[in-house]
C-alpha atoms as an extended CHARMM CRD file, in Angstrom:
* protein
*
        84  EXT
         1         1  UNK       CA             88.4380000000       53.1080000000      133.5420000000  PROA      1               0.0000000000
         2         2  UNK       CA             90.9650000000       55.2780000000      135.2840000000  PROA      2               0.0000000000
         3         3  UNK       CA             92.0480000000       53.7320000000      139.0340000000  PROA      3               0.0000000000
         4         4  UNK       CA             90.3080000000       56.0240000000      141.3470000000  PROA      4               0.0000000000
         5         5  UNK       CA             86.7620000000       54.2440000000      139.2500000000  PROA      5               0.0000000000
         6         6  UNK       CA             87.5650000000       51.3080000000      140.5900000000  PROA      6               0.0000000000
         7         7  UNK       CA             88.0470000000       52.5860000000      144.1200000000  PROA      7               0.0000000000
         8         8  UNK       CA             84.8370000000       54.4520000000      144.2210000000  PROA      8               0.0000000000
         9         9  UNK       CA             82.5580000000       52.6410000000      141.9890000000  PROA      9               0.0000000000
        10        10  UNK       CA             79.9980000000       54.1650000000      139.9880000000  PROA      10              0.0000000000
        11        11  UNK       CA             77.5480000000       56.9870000000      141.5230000000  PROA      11              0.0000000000
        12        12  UNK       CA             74.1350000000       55.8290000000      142.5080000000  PROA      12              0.0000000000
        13        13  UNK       CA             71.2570000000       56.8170000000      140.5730000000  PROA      13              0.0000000000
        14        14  UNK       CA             68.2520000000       58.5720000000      142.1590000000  PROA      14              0.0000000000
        15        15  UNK       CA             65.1970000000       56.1260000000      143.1090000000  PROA      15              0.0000000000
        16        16  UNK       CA             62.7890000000       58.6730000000      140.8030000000  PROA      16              0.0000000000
        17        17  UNK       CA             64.5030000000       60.9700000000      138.1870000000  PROA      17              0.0000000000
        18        18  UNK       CA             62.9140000000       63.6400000000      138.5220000000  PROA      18              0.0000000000
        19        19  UNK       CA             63.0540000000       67.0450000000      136.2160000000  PROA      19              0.0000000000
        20        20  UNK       CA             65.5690000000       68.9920000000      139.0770000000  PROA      20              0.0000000000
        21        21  UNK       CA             67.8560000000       65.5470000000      138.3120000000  PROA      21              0.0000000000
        22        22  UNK       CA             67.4940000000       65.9630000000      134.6890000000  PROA      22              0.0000000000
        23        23  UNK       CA             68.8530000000       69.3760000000      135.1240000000  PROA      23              0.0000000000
        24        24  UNK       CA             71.6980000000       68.4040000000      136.9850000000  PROA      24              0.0000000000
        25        25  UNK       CA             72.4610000000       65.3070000000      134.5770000000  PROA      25              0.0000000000
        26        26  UNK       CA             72.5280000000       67.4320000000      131.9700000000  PROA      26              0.0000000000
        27        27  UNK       CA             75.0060000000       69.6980000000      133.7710000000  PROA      27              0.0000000000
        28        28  UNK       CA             77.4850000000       67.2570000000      134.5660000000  PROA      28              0.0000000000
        29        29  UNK       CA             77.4760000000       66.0900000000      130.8370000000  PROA      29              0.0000000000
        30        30  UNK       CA             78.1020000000       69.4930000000      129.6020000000  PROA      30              0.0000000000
        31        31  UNK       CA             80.7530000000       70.3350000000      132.1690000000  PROA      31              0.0000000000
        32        32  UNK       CA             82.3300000000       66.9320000000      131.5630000000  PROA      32              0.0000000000
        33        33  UNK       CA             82.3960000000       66.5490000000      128.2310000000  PROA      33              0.0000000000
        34        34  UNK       CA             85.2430000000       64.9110000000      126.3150000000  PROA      34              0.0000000000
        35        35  UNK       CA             88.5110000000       66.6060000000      125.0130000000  PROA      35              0.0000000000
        36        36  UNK       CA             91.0420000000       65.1510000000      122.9890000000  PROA      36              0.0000000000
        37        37  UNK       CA             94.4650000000       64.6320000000      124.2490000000  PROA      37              0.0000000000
        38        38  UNK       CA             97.0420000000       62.5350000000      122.6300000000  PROA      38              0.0000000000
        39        39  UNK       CA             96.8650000000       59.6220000000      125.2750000000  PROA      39              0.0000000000
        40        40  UNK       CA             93.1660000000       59.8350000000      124.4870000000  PROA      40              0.0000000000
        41        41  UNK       CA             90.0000000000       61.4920000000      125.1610000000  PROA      41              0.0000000000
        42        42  UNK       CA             89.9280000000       62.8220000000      128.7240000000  PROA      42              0.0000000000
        43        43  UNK       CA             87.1270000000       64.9460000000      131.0050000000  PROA      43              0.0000000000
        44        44  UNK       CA             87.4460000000       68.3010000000      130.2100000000  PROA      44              0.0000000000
        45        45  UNK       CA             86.8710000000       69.6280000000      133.7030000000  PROA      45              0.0000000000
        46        46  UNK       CA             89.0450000000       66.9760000000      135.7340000000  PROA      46              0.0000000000
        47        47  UNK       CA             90.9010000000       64.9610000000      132.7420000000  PROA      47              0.0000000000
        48        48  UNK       CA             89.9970000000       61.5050000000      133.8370000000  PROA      48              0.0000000000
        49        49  UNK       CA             89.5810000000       59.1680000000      131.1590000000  PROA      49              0.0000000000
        50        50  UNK       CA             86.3710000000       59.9510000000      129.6210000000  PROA      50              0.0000000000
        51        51  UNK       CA             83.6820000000       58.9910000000      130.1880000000  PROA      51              0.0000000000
        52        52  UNK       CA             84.4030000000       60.1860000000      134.1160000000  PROA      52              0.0000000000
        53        53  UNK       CA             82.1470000000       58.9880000000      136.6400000000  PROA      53              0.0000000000
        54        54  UNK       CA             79.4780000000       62.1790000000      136.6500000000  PROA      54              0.0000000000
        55        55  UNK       CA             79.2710000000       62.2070000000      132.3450000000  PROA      55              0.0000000000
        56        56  UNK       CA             78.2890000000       58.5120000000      132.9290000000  PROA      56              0.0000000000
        57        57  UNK       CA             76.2080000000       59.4120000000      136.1780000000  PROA      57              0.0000000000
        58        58  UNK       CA             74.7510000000       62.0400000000      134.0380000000  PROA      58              0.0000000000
        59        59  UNK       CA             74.0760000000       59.9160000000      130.7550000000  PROA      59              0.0000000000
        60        60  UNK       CA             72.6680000000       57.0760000000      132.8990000000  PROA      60              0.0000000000
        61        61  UNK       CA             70.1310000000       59.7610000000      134.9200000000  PROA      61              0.0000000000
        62        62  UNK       CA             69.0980000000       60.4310000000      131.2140000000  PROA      62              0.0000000000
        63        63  UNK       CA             68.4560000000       57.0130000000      129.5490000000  PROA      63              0.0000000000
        64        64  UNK       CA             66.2730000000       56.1910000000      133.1020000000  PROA      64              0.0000000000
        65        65  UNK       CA             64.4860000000       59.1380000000      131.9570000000  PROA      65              0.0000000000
        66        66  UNK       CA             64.2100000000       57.5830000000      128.9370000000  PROA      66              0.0000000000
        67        67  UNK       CA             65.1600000000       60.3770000000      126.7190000000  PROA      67              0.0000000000
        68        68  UNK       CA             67.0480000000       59.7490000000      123.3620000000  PROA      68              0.0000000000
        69        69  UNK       CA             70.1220000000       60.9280000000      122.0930000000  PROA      69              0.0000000000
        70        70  UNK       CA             68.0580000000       63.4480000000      120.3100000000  PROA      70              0.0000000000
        71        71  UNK       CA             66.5130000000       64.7480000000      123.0220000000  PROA      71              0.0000000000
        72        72  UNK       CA             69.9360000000       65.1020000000      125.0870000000  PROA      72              0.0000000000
        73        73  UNK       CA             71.4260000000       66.9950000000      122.1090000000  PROA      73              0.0000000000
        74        74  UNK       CA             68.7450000000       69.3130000000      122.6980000000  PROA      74              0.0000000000
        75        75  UNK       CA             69.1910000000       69.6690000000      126.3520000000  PROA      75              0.0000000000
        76        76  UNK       CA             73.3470000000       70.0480000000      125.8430000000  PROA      76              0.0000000000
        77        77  UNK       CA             72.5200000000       73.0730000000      123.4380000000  PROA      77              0.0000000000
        78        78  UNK       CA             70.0260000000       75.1480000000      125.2390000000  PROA      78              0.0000000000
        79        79  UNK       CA             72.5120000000       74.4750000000      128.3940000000  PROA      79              0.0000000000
        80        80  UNK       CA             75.2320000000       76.0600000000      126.1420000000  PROA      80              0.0000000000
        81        81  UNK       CA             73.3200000000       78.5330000000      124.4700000000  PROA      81              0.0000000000
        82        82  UNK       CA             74.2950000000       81.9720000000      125.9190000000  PROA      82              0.0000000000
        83        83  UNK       CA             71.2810000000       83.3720000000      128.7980000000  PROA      83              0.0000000000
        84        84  UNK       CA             69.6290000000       86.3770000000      127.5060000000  PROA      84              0.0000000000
């Protein structure tokens, strides 16, 4: 966990997860997904240590959902897939 984790502590989760914070969890995983460096995988939109503190805000929104790994996959690609 990179220093500035341990300083802020983790980011709260909403009381209700609702669909609008399924969106956004989904969003922060895609934006701050993992890219390898040779010290190690690191954010790819701030290059803290990854997981960073909104991927694992994200991921946690989406197992309090209760959504599987599956599922996410499937909400990562549509988020990626081009808008028509």
């Amino acid at each position: 966990m990179d220093s500035i984790d341990e300083i802020l502590g983790e980011l709260p989760l909403p009381p209700h997860v609702t669909a609008e914070d399924v969106s956004f969890a989904v969003k922060a995983v895609t934006v701050h997904a993992a890219e390898r460096w040779p010290d190690g995988p690191r954010c790819r939109n701030d290059r803290a240590p990854h997981p960073c503190r909104l991927h694992r805000w994200g991921r946690r929104v989406l197992d309090q959902r209760g959504l599987t790994d599956r599922q996410i996959r499937s909400l990562i690609a549509e988020q990626k897939a081009p808008q028509r």
